[in-house]
Backbone bond lengths (Angstrom), bond angles and torsions (degrees), N, CA, C in turn:
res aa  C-N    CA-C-N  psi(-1)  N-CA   C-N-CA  omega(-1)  CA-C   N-CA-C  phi
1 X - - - 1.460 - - 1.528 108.22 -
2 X 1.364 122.70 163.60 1.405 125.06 -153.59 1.177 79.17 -156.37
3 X 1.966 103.33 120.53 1.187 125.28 171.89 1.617 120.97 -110.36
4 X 1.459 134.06 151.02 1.064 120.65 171.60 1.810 102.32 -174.67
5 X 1.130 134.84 -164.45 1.204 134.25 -172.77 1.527 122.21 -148.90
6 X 1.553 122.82 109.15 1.324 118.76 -170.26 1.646 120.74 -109.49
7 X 0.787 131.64 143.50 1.572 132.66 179.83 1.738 109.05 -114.25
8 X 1.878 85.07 118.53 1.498 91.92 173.85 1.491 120.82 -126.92
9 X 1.269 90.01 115.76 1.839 97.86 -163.81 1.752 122.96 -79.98
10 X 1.213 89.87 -50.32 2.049 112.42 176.55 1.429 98.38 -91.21
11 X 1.544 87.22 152.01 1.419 118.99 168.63 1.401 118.54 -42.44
12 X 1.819 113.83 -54.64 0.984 131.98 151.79 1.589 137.51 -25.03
13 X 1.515 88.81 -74.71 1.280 89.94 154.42 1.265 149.17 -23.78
14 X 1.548 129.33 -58.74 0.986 169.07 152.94 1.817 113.30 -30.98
15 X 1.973 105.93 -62.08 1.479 100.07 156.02 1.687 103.26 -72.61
16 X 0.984 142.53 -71.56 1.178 129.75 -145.74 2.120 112.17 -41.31
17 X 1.279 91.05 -35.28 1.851 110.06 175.89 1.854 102.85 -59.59
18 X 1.383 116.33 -56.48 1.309 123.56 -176.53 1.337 109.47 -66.24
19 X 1.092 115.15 -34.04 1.806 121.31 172.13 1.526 120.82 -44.31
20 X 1.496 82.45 -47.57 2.350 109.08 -175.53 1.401 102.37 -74.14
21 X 1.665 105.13 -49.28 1.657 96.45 -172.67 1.440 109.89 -77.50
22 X 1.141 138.55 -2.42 1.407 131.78 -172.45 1.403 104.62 -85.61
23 X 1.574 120.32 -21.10 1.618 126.77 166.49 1.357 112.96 -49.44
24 X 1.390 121.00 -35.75 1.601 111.97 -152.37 1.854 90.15 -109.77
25 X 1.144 77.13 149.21 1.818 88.09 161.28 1.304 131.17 -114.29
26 X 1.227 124.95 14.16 1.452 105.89 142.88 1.384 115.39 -95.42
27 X 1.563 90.60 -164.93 2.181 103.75 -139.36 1.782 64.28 -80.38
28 X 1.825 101.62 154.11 1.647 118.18 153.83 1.687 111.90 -124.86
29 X 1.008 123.94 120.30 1.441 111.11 175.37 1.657 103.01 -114.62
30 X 2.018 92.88 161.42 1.663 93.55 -163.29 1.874 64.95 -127.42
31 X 1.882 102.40 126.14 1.496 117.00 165.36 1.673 115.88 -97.30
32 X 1.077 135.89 113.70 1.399 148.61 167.04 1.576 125.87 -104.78
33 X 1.309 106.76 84.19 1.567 99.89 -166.24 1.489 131.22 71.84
34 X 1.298 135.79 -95.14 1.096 126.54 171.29 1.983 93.05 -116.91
35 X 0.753 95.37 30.24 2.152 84.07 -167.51 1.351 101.93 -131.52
36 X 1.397 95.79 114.44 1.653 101.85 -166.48 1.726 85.99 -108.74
37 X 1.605 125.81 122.57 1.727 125.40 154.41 1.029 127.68 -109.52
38 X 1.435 124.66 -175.10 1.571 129.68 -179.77 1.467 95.63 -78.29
39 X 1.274 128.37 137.39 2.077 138.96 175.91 1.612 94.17 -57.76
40 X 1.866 115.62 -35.77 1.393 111.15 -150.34 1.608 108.78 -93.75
41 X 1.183 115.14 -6.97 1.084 141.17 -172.11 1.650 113.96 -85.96
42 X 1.845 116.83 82.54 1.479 111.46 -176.60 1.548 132.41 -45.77
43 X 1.315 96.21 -37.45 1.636 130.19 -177.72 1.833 107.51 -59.88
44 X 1.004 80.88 -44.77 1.676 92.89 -178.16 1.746 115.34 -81.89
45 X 1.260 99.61 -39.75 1.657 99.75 173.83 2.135 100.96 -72.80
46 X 0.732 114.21 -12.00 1.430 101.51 -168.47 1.199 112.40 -101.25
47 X 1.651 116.24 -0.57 1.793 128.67 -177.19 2.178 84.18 -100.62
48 X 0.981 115.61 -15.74 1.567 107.50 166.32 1.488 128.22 -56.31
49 X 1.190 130.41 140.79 1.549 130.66 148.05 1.315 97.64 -43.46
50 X 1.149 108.87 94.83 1.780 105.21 147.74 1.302 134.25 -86.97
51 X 1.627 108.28 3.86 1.625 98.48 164.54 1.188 113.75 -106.12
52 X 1.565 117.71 64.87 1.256 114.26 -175.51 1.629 75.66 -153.92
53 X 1.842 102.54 -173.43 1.259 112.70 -154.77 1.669 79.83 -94.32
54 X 1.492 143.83 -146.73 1.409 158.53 171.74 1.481 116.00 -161.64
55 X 1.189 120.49 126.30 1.784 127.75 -179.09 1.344 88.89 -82.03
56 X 1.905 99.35 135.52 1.935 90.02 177.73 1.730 76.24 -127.70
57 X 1.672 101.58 148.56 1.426 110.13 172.29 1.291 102.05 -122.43
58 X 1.590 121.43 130.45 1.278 126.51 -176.14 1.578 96.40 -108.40
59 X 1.598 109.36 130.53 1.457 122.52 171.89 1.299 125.56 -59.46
60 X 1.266 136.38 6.19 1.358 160.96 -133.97 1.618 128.49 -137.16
61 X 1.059 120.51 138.70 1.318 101.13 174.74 1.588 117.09 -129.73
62 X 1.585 81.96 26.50 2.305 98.95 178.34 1.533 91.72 -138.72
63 X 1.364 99.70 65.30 1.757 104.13 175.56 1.834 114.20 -90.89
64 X 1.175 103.28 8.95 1.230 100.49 -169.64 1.349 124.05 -53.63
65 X 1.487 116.23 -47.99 1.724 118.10 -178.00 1.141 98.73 -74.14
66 X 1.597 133.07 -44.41 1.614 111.39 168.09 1.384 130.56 -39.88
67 X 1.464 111.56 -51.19 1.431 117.55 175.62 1.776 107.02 -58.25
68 X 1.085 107.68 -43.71 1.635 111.62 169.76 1.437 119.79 -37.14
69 X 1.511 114.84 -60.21 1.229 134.05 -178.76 1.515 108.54 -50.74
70 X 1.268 103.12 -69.45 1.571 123.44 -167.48 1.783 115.40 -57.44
71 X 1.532 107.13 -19.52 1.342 141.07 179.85 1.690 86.99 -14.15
72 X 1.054 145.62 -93.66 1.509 149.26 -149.36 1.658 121.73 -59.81
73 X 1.458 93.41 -11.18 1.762 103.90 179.12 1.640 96.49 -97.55
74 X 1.222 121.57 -40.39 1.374 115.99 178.35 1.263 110.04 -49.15
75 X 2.203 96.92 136.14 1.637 91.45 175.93 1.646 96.67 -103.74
76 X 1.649 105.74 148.36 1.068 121.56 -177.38 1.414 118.29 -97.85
């Protein structure tokens, strides 16, 4: 599994993120406190604290071009 942490602020944001993760097929989850959801799932990212940063867990262990993609939501 491939851990890391993304922050999604805009509306925008948010589709543009669901757009990238809907490419890959394994499971992605975005963790917020006790509320773990599906990444691909709009409905579900938008019941999140979004002014906070988000734990994303990638099901994967060849996440690299994802992490590539997603590059601008990652907080550094």
């Amino acid at each position: 599994m491939t851990k890391t942490t993304v922050n999604l602020q805009a509306i925008n944001d948010v589709k543009e993120f669901v757009n990238i993760v809907m490419k890959y097929d394994f499971d992605i989850d975005l963790v917020s406190g006790r509320y773990a959801i599906d990444a691909k799932s709009i409905m579900g990212i938008f019941s999140l604290d979004l002014s906070k940063p988000i734990q994303l867990n990638a099901h994967t262990d060849n996440a690299d071009a994802f992490l590539k993609e997603i590059d601008k939501f990652i907080v550094k």
